[in-house]
N, C-alpha and C positions, 0 to 999 in steps of 0.2 A: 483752435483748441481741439484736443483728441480726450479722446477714452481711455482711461487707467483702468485696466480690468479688475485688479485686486478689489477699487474701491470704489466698485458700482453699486454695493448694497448703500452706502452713506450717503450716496446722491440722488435726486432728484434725475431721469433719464436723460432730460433736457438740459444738465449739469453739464455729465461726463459727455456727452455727443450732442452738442448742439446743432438741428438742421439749418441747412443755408435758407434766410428769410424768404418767403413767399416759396417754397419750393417742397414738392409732396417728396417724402420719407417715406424709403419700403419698410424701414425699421420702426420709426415711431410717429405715433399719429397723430390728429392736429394737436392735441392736449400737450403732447411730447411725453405721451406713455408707449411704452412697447407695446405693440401690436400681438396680438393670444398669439400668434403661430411664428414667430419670432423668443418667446420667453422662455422656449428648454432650451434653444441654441446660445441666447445670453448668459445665462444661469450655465451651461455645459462653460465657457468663455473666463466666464468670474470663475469659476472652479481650478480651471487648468493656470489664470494668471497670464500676463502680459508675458513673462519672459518664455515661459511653455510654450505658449500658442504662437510665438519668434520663431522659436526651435523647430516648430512644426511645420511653417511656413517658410525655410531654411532646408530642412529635409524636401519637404514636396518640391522645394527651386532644383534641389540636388537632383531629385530623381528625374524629373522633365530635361536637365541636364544632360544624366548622363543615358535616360534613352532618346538624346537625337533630339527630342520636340525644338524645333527651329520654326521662325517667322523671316522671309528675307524682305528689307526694303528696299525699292527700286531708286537706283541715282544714290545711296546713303553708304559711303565709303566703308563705315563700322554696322551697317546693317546686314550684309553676306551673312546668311547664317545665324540670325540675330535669336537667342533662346527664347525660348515662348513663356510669358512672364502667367503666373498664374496667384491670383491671393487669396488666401485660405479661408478667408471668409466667404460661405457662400452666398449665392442669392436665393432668397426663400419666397415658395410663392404657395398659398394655400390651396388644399385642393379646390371647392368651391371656386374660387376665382379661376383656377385653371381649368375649370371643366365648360367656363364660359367662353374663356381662350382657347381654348381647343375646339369646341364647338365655332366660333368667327372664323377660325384659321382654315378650318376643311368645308367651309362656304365658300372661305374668301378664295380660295384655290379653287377647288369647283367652276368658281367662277372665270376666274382667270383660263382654263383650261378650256372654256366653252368659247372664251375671246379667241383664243390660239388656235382653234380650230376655224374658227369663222375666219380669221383673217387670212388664212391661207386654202378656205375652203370658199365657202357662196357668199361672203365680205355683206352679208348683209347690213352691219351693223353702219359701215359708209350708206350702204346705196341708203338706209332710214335717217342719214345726218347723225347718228348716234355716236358719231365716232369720225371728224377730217380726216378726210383723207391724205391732207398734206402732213398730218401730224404722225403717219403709218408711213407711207408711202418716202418721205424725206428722212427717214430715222434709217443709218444703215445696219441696223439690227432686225432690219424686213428683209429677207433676200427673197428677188425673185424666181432664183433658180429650185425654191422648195414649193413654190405655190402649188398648192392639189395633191403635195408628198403628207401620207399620214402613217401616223403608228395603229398597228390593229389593236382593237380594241379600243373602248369609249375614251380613254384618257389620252391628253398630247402629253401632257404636262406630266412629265412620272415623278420630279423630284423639286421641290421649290421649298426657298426658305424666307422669311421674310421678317425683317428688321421694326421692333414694334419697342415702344416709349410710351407714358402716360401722356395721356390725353390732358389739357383744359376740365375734363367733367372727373377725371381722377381714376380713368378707366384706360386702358390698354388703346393704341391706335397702331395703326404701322404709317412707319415712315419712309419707307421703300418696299419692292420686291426683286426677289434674285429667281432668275428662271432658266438663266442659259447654261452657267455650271457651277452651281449656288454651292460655295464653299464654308466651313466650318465643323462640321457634324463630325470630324475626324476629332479636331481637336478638342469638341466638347467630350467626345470618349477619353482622352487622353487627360483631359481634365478629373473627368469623373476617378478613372484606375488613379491617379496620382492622390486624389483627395479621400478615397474609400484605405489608401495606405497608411497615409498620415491623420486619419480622424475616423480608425474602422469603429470604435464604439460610438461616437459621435453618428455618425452616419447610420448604423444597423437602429439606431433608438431613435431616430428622427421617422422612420419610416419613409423612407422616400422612392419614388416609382423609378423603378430599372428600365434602361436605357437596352438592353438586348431587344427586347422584342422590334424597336423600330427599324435597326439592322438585318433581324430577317425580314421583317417586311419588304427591305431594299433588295434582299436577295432574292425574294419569291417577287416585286414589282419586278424586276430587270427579267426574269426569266418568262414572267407572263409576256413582255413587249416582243418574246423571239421569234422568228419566223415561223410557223405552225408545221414547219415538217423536221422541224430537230426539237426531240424529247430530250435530250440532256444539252443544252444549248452552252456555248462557249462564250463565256461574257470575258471583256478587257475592259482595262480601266488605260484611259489614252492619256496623257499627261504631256503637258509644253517642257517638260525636262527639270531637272537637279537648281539650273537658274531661277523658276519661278518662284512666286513666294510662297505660296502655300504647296513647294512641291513633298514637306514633309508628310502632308498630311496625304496626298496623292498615293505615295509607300504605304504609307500606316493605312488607309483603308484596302487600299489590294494585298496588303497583308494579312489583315483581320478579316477579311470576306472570301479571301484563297483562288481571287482570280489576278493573272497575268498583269502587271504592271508593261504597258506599253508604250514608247515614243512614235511619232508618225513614220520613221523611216525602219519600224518594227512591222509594218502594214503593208499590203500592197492590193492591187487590185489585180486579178485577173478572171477572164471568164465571165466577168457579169456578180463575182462574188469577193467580199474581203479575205485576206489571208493572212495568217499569223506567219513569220519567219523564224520557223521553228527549227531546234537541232536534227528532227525527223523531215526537215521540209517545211512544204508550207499545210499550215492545218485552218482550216473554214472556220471564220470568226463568224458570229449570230449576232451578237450585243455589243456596243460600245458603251460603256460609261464613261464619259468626256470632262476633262477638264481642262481643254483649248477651247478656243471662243470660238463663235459662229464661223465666222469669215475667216480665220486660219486653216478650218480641216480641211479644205478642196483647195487645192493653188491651180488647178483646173477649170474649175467654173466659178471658185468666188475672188478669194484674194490673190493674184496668181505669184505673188513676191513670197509666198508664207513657204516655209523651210519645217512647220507644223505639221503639218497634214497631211492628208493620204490621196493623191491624184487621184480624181475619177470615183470618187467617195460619193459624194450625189448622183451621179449614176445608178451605183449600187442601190442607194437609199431607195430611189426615187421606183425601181424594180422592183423593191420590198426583199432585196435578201440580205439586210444586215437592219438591224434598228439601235436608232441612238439616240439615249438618255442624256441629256435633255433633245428633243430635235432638233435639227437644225434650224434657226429664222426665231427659235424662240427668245433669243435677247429681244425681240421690238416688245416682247412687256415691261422689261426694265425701262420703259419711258417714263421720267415721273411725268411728262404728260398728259400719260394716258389716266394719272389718279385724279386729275379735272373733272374726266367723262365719267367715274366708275357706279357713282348714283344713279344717274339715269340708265347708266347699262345691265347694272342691279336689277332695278327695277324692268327693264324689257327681258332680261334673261328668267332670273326668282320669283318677281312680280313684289319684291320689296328689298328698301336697304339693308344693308349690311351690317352685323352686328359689331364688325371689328370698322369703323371709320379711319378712313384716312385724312394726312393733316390736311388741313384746307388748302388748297393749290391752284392758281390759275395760270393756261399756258397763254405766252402770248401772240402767239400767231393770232387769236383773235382782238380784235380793233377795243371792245371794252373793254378785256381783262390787260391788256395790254398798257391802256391810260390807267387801270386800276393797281399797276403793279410799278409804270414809273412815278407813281405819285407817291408810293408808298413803302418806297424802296430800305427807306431805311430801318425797316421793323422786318421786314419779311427774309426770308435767307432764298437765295438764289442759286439756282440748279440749271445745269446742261442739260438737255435733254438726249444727250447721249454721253456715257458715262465710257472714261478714257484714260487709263493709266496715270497717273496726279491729277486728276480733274479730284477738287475738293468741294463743298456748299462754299457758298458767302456768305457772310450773314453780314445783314446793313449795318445792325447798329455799330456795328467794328471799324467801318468805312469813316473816315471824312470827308466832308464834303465836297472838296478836289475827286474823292474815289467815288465819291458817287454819281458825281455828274460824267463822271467816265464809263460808267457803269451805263449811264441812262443811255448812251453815244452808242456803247455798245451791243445793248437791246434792241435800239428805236433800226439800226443796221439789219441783225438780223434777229426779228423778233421768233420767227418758229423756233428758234433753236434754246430757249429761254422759258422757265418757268418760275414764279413768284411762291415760295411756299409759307407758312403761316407759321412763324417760328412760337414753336415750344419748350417750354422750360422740361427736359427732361427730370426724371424722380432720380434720386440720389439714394446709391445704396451706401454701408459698412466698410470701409475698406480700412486694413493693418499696414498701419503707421510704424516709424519708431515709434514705442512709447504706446501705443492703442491704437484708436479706429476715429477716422474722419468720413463724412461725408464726401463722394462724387457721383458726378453725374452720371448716368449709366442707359443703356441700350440692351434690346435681348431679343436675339435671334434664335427662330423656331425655326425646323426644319420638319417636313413633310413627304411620303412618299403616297404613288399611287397604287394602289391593288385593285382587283377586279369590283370589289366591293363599295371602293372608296378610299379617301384618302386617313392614312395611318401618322399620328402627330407623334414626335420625337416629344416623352414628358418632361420637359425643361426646354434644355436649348445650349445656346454660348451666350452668356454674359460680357459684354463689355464696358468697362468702367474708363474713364476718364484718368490723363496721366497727372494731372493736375485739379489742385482741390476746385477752384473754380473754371476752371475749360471747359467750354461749352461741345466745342468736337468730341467726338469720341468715333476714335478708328485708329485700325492696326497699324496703317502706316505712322500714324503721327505717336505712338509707342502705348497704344492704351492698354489696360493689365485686364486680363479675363478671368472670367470667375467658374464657376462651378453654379448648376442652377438645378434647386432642389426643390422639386414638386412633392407636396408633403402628403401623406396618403393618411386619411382616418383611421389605418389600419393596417399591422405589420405588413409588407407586399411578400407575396412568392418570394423566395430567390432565384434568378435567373442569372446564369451562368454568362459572365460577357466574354468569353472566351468561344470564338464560333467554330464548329466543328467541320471541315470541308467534306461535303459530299463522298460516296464512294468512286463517283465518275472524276468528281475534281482530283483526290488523291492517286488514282492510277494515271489521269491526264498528267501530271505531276512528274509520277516515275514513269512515263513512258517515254519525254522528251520533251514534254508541251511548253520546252523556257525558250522565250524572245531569243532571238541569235544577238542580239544587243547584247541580252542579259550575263550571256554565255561569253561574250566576247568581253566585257568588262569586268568578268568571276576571272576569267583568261588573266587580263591586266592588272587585277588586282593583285596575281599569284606573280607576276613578273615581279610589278615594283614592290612588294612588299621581300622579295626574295632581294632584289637590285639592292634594296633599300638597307639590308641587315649585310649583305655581302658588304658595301661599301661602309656601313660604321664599324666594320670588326677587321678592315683593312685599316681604318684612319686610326681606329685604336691603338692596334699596334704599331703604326708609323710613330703617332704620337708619344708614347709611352716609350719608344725608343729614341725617340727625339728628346724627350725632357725628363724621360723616369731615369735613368740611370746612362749617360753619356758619355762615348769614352772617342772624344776627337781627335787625339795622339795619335789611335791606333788606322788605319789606312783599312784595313778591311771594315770598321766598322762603318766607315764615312760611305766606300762602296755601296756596301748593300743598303744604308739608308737612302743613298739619292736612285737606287736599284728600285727602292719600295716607292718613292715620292715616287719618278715616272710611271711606275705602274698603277697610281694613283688617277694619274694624269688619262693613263691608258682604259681601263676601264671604268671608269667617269665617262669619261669622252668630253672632256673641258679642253680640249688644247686649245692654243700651244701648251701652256701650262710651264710644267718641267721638263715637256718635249721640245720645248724652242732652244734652236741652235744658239742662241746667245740665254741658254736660262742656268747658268754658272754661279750666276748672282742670288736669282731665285733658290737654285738648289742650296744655296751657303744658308740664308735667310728668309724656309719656308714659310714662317706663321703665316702672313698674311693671304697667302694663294691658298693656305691649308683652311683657313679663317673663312675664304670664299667658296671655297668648294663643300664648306659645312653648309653654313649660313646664307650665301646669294640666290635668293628663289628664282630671282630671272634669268638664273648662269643655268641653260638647258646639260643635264647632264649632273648637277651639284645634289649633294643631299636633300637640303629642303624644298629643290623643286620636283625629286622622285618621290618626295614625305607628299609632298601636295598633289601629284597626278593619284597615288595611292588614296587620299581621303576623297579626291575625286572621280574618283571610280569607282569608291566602296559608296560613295553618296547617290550616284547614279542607280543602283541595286540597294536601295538602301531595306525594301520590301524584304531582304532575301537576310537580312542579320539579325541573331539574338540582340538581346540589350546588353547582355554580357560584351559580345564580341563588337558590338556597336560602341560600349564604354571603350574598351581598348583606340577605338579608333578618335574618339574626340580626346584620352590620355595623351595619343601621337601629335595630335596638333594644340594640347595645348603645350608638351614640351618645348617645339619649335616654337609656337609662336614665345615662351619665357624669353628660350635664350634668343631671340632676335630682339627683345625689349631690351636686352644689355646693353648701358651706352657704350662702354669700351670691352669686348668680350674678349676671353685669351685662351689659348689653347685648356689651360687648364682646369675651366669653368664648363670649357666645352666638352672634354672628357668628361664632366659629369652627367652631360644632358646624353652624351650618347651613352653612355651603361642606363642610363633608365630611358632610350628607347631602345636599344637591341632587350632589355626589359621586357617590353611592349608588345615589338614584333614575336618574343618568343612566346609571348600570352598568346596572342593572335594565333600563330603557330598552332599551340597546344589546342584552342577552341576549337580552330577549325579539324583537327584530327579527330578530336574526342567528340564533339556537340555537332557536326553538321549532316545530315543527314546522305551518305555516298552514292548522292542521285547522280545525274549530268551535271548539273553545278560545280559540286563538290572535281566532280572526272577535271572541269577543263580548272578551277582555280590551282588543282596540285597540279596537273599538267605545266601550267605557266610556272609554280615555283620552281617544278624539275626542269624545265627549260633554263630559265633562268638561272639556275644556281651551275647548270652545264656552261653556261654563257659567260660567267664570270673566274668560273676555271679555268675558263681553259684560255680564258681574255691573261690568268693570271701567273701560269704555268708556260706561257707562251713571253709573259713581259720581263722574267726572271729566270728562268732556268734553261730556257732552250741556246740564250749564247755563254759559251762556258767560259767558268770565272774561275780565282783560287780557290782551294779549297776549303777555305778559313771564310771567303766571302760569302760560299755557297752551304757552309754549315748554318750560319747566322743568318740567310735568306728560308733556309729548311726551315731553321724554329721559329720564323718568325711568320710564316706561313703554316704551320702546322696550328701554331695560337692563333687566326685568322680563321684558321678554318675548324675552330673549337677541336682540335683532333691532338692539341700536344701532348695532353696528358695520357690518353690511349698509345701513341707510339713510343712514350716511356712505358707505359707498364711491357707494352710487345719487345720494344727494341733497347730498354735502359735507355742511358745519354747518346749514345750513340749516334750523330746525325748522317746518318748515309743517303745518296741519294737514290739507292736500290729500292732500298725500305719505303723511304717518303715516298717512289711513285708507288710500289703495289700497295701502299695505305689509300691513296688519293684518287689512282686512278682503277686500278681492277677489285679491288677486295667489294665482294658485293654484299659484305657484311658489313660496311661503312657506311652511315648515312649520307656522309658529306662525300662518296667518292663518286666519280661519274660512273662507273659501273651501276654503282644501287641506283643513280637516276634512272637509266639508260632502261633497268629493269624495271623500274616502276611506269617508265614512259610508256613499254610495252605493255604493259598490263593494262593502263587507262586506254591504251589505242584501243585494244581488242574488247572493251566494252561500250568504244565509242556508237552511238544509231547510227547504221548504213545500210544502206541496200542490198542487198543480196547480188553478189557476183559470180556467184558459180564457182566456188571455191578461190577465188584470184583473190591475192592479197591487194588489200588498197593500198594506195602511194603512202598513208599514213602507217602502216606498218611496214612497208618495204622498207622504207627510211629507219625505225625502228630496230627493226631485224639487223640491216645493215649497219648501225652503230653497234648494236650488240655485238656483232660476226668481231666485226673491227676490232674493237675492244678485248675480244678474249683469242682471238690472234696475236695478241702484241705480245712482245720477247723483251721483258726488259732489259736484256743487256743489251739488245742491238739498239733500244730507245736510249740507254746512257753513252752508247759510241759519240766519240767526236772525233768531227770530220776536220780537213785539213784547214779549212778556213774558220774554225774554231767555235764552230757550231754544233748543235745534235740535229741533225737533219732527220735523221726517220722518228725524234722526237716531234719535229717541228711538223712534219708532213705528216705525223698522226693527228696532232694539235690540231692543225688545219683541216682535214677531212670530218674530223670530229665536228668540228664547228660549223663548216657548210653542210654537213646531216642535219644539224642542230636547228641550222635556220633556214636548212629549207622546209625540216618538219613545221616549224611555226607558219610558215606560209603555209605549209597543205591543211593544217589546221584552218588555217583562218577562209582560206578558199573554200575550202566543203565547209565548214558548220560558220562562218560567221558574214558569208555575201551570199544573196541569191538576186542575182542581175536577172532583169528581163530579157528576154532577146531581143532582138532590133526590131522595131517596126516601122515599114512604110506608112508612107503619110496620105500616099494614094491608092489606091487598089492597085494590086498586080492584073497586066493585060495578059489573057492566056490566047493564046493561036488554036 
C-alpha cells in the first residue's frame, strides 16, 4: 500500500503509509504519527499533490540525465553507463540527532586514524594482543612495502566515509568503513544541485545545512598533506578510467575542485619525484587524490600485472615527495574484522567506547567466535574479510539448509577469512512510487575529511534506499535509488555558494599548459571523429537522397556518378572491400544493405556508428573538461544511434532521418565548442584534430572522384553532389549561378580561404593553432610542426588551377593527383608531429646494471 498525497489530510498517517511491521520509520514514529521534523516536508508533499511531485521527480531524472550522472555495473551487459537514479524524496535527519552523529563520526575517525598509524608505525596494538596479528598481517589491504611511510602531519586518514543504519536501541551504528578511496561524496553533491532545482522553495524553507563548506575543507585537507617545500602545491585526482564505475564522479569532482583529472599512464616517475605529462612537459605533482585501490598504483612493488598505476610510486612516497589521499595500505581498515576488536581498542586508545557502535560482529579466526558463528549461521549475515569486486553480505536466513551446511564447509576451511555479523533490520525511509510513497529499507553514508584541527563531517551524506519494497540489500550494484539527505538546521543557514572558485595559481596553471597529455590527446580525438563522423553522414546523405529521392536509371551518367559516390563511400570509410571489390557489380546495382552496414554495424571498424562510439568515448574519457550543455549534445548522439539500431528492420529511409538529426548534433557540438569553450590548449588541439580531419576527408574525397577524368555530364552531377556534401552548394550558386565547372568547384574547395569548408581556410587555421602551441624555445628555428604548416600553405597558394584540371594521356589529372597526395602526407605527418611532441613522453632507456667506467 502507498501514499496518495492529495489525501493525507483524511487519513490517519499510518493509513496512507503503512511502516513495514517491527521495523523503525525515519518518517513516522512508533504511534505511526509524523515525526515534528518531517511535518513541513509532508504538508510542503500534500500541497504540491502526487502527480506534481511525479513531474518533479521526472525533471530531476532528466536533469541527472542529461548532465552525464552515470553508475557503471560490472559483468551487467545494460549497466555500461547505467544513469544515476535519484528520488525526490529526501532523507531528513534533525539537527539534534545530527550533532550526535557528527560528534561519533569524528571520534569514530580519529580513532581509526590513530589504528592506521600504529599498524604501520610501532604496531603496538599486536605486540598488547589488542589486535591478531593474523587478522592484519593475512588481509592483503596491509602492504608491506608502506610500513614506517607516513603523511606529515597528525592525520593518516585524510578522507573516510562510513556506511551507518539504525541500530537495535533506535540509534545510528555503522555497518562498515571506507578508508582506501571512499566513494560517494560527488554524487551526494550532484544530488543535492539536482534537488535544490527541482524543489528550490522546498529546500530554501526547510533550512538545511550546505554542503560547500566540506569541499573546501577537502581542498584546504589535500593541500595541508603537501610536501612542506611547495606553497602552492599541485594536487591530481588519479582515476582507474572512463570503465570504472564510479568514474563519473571521479570528472565531476576534479571538475568542481579545478585539479587535473589523471590516469596512471598521465604520471610518471623520475628523479625521486611524480610528474604530471604535461603539454609544457613534465610538471611536479605534490598530492595525489586516488581513486585506484591500494595494490594497483605501484606495479613495481605491489601488484606488478596492474596497467593502473605509476611505477616506482612508493618510492616517491616513501621519500616524502608526493603524498597521497588516502595512503597507501589503508584498505586493511576496510576489514570488517577489525570491528570485533574496536571496543577494546576504543578503550586503550580514548579510555572509553564509542559513541557511534558498531553492528555486533565476530571474526572467526578465533576458536570461540568461530563455534559461535557456525552455530548460528542462520540469523547472522556473513562477510569476507576482504572486500572484492561482486563480493556481496550473505544473509543466513535466505540460505537453505543444503546452503548452509555449505557455508559451515566453507568457514570451518578457512576460518580467518570470515566474519559472522549481527543482522539488522535497517529503518525505512519515503520513497515515490507510482501513485505515492512506500516504505524501504535504506543506508547513509557520511563522508569526512581531515584538517589540521580535526576532522570536518559532510552535513548529510548519500542515502541509499533499497530497489525493492522488502530487500534487505541495499547497494549500487544491485540498482538501489539514492536520495538526497537533509540535515535540517534550527535556523535559516548562510548561503554558501556550491560553485568552487579555482585559486589564482590553479587558473593560470590552467592557461599555461597544466592539461594531462591524455587529456590533450583525446580533446585531439575527439576533434578527429566528430569531424570523420559529420564528414561521412553528409556523404551518405547525399548518396542516399540520390539513390531514392529522385532516381533516374535510364540515364548512364546518372548510374556513373552514383556508384562514383558509393566507392567513394567505401573509400573514405575505409570498410573495404565494400563497393571496391572486384566482383561488387552486384553490390553496386543493390546498395541498401552495405549502405545499412556502414550506417548501423558498430563492430564494422571504419562504419558510422563505430566513429559515433569512439567520439562518446573519448569525450567520456575528458568528461571533467565539458559543459552540461555540450555534455547534453553528446548523450543526444548516442541515444540517436542507439533509437535506430533498436529498429527491427531499418531502411534507408528511416535512416535518413536519424542522420539529419545527428549532423543536427554534431553542428550543436560544433557551435559550443566555438562559442563556450574557453581557447586554452584544449580548445588549440580539439579544433586542430577537426582541421585535420576535415583535410583528411577532402582530399580522401577529391582524390576518389575527380582526379580520373569522366564526361562531362558525369562530372557536373559528381560537382553538385559534392558541393551539397560539403554544405557549400548554395554559396557556389549565388558565386557561380548553375553553372557546374570544375575551375570554380576547385578554387571554392580548395584555395578560397574565405571558405570554411576549403582546405586553404584549414590549412590557415592549422597555422595559427601551431604557432600558439607550448614549446621551447629554439632560437628562432621553426618546429617540425610548423614547417609542415608553412609547407602546405606554400603548396596550396602555388597551385594553378588550370594545370590542376589538365588531363594527361592516360586519362587522369595528374598534377591534381600529385597535389592531392602531398597535401595529405603534410597532412598526416603533421598529426604525427603533433602527437610525438605533446601527447608521448618516453623515458630513456635504462640499464638494469650500473654502467662500468674505465
Amino acid at each position: 500500500m502507498t501514499i496518495v498525497l492529495p489525501e493525507t489530510q483524511a487519513l490517519a498517517p499510518d493509513q496512507w503509509y503503512p511502516p513495514l511491521p517491527g521495523t523503525y520509520d525515519e518518517m513516522l514514529d512508533g504511534n505511526g504519527q509524523v515525526r515534528p521534523h518531517w511535518e513541513y516536508l509532508i504538508r510542503a508533499l500534500d500541497t504540491l499533490g502526487t502527480t506534481e511531485f511525479e513531474r518533479r521527480g521526472t525533471e530531476a531524472a532528466k536533469l541527472l540525465r542529461e548532465n552525464g550522472v552515470t553508475y557503471n555495473v560490472y559483468g551487467d551487459p545494460a549497466g555500461q553507463s547505467r544513469p544515476w537514479q535519484l528520488d525526490p524524496v529526501p532523507m531528513l535527519v534533525s539537527s539534534e540527532e545530527w550533532s550526535d552523529i557528527e560528534s561519533g563520526l569524528q571520534e569514530r575517525a580519529e580513532l581509526l586514524n590513530l589504528i592506521l598509524a600504529d599498524i604501520y608505525g610501532p604496531r603496538e596494538l599486536i605486540k598488547k594482543g589488542l589486535l591478531p596479528l593474523e587478522l592484519v598481517y593475512s588481509h592483503p589491504g596491509f602492504l608491506r612495502a608502506c610500513d614506517q611511510v607516513m603523511l606529515r602531519g597528525k592525520h593518516q586518514l585524510v578522507v573516510y566515509a562510513a556506511d551507518l543504519a539504525r541500530g537495535p536501541d533506535n540509534h545510528m551504528w555503522v555497518l562498515s568503513d571506507r578508508t582506501q578511496a571512499p566513494s560517494g561524496a560527488g554524487y551526494a553533491l550532484e544530488n543535492r544541485v539536482a534537488m535544490t532545482r527541482v524543489l528550490p522553495s522546498l529546500f530554501r524553507d526547510s533550512h538545511v545545512h550546505r554542503l560547500a563548506l566540506f569541499f573546501q575543507s577537502l581542498r584546504a585537507g589535500l593541500n595541508s598533506i603537501a610536501p612542506p617545500s611547495q606553497d602552492t602545491p599541485r594536487v591530481v585526482v588519479l582515476t582507474p578510467g572512463p570503465f570504472n564505475e564510479t568514474f563519473f564522479e571521479h570528472a565531476y569532482l576534479a571538475s568542481y575542485l579545478s585539479y587535473p583529472l589523471v590516469q596512471g599512464d598521465d604520471l610518471t616517475v623520475r628523479d625521486g619525484y611524480v610528474w604530471l605529462k604535461s603539454l609544457k612537459g613534465l610538471e611536479r605533482v605534490d598530492v595525489i587524490l586516488r581513486r585506484v585501490d591500494d595494490d594497483f598504483c605501484d606495479p613495481l612493488e605491489l601488484r606488478e600485472d596492474s596497467r593502473l598505476g605509476v611505477p616506482g610510486l612508493v618510492e616517491v612516497v616513501r621519500n616524502g615527495n608526493v603524498a597521497i589521499a588516502n595512503p597507501l595500505g589503508s584498505g586493511v581498515l576496510e576489514n570488517p574484522g577489525l570491528l570485533a576488536f574496536l571496543p577494546g581498542i576504543a578503550e586503550h586508545f580514548l579510555g572509553r567506547q564509542l559513541r557511534l557502535p558498531s553492528a555486533p560482529t565476530w571474526w572467526c579466526g578465533q576458536p570461540k567466535e568461530l563455534e559461535y558463528v557456525l552455530a548460528n549461521l542462520h540469523k547472522l549475515v556473513i562477510k569476507s574479510t576482504c572486500r572484492t569486486s561482486g563480493s556481496r553480505p550473505v544473509f543466513g536466513q535466505l540460505l537453505s539448509q543444503k546452503e548452509l551446511a555449505e557455508w559451515r564447509t566453507r568457514i570451518r576451511a578457512q576460518p580467518m577469512l570470515y566474519v559472522g555479523q549481527e543482522q539488522e533490520e535497517f529503518s525505512t525511509v519515503p520513497v515515490l512510487v507510482p501513485g505515492g510513497l512506500e516504505p524501504r529499507h535504506a543506508i547513509l553514508r557520511s563522508f569526512l575529511v581531515a584538517r589540521a584541527d580535526g576532522y570536518v563531517v559532510m552535513p548529510g551524506g548519500l542515502t541509499r534506499s533499497a530497489s525493492h519494497k522488502h530487500d534487505i540489500l541495499v547497494s549500487n550494484q544491485t540498482g538501489s535509488i539514492s536520495k538526497d539527505t537533509w540535515v535540517l538546521a534550527s535556523e535559516p543557514e548562510q548561503t554558501t555558494d556550491l560553485v568552487m572558485k579555482p585559486s589564482p595559481a590553479q587558473v593560470a596553471a590552467s592557461q599555461s599548459g597544466a592539461l594531462p597529455s591524455r587529456a590533450a590527446d583525446n580533446l585531439f580525438w575527439v576533434g578527429r571523429y566528430a569531424e570523420r563522423a559529420e564528414g561521412i553522414i553528409r556523404l551518405l546523405r547525399s548518396t542516399i537522397k540520390k539513390l531514392h529521392g529522385n532516381p533516374d536509371h535510364s540515364a548512364r551518367e546518372y548510374t556513373e556518378s552514383l556508384h562514383c559516390l558509393l566507392r567513394a563511400i567505401t573509400q573514405i570509410t575505409r570498410t573495404q572491400p565494400g563497393f571496391m571489390a572486384e566482383n561488387a557489380q552486384a553490390l553496386l546495382r543493390e546498395p541498401d544493405a552495405e549502405l545499412l552496414s556502414i550506417v548501423l554495424d558498430e563492430t564494422r571498424i571504419g562504419s558510422l556508428a563505430n566513429t559515433l562510439r569512439c567520439l562518446v568515448q573519448a569525450s567520456y574519457t575528458v568528461r571533467d573538461l565539458w559543459s552540461s550543455d555540450t555534455w547534453r549534445v553528446m548523450e543526444e548522439l548516442e541515444e540517436h544511434l542507439h533509437n535506430t539500431q533498436q529498429l527491427a528492420k531499418p531502411t534507408l529511409g528511416q535512416v535518413l532521418d536519424v542522420l539529419d538529426k545527428l549532423v543536427t548534433s554534431l553542428s550543436a557540438f560544433s557551435g559550443l565548442v566555438m562559442e563556450n569553450m574557453t581557447r586554452g590548449n584544449g580548445w588549440l588541439f580539439l579544433d586542430m584534430g577537426r582541421r585535420l580531419e576535415r583535410n583528411v576527408l577532402q582530399l580522401a574525397l577529391l582524390r576518389a572522384t575527380l582526379v580520373q577524368h569522366k564526361r562531362e555530364a558525369v562530372e557536373n552531377l559528381l560537382i553538385e553532389a559534392l558541393l551539397e556534401t560539403s554544405d557549400n552548394l548554395i554559396c557556389y550558386r549565388h558565386h557561380y549561378r548553375n553553372n557546374m565547372e570544375l575551375v570554380a568547384f576547385l578554387e571554392l574547395l580548395l584555395l578560397d580561404e574565405n571558405n570554411p569548408r576549403s582546405l586553404a581556410y584549414q590549412t590557415a587555421r592549422l597555422q595559427e593553432h601551431v604557432s600558439k602551441l607550448p614549446r621551447e624555445q629554439q632560437g628562432g628555428l621553426l618546429s617540425p610542426e610548423q614547417r609542415l604548416t608553412l609547407e602546405a600553405s606554400s603548396t596550396l597558394r602555388l597551385a594553378i588551377i588550370a594545370e590542376l584540371t589538365a588531363i594527361a594521356e592516360n586519362g587522369t589529372r595528374q598534377n591534381l593527383d600529385q597535389l592531392l597526395t602531398r597535401l595529405n602526407y603534410l597532412t598526416s605527418a603533421l598529426s604525427d608531429a603533433v602527437t610525438a611532441t605533446y601527447f608521448r613522453h618516453e623515458s630513456a632507456p635504462q640499464p638494469l646494471a650500473p654502467l662500468r667506467t674505465t
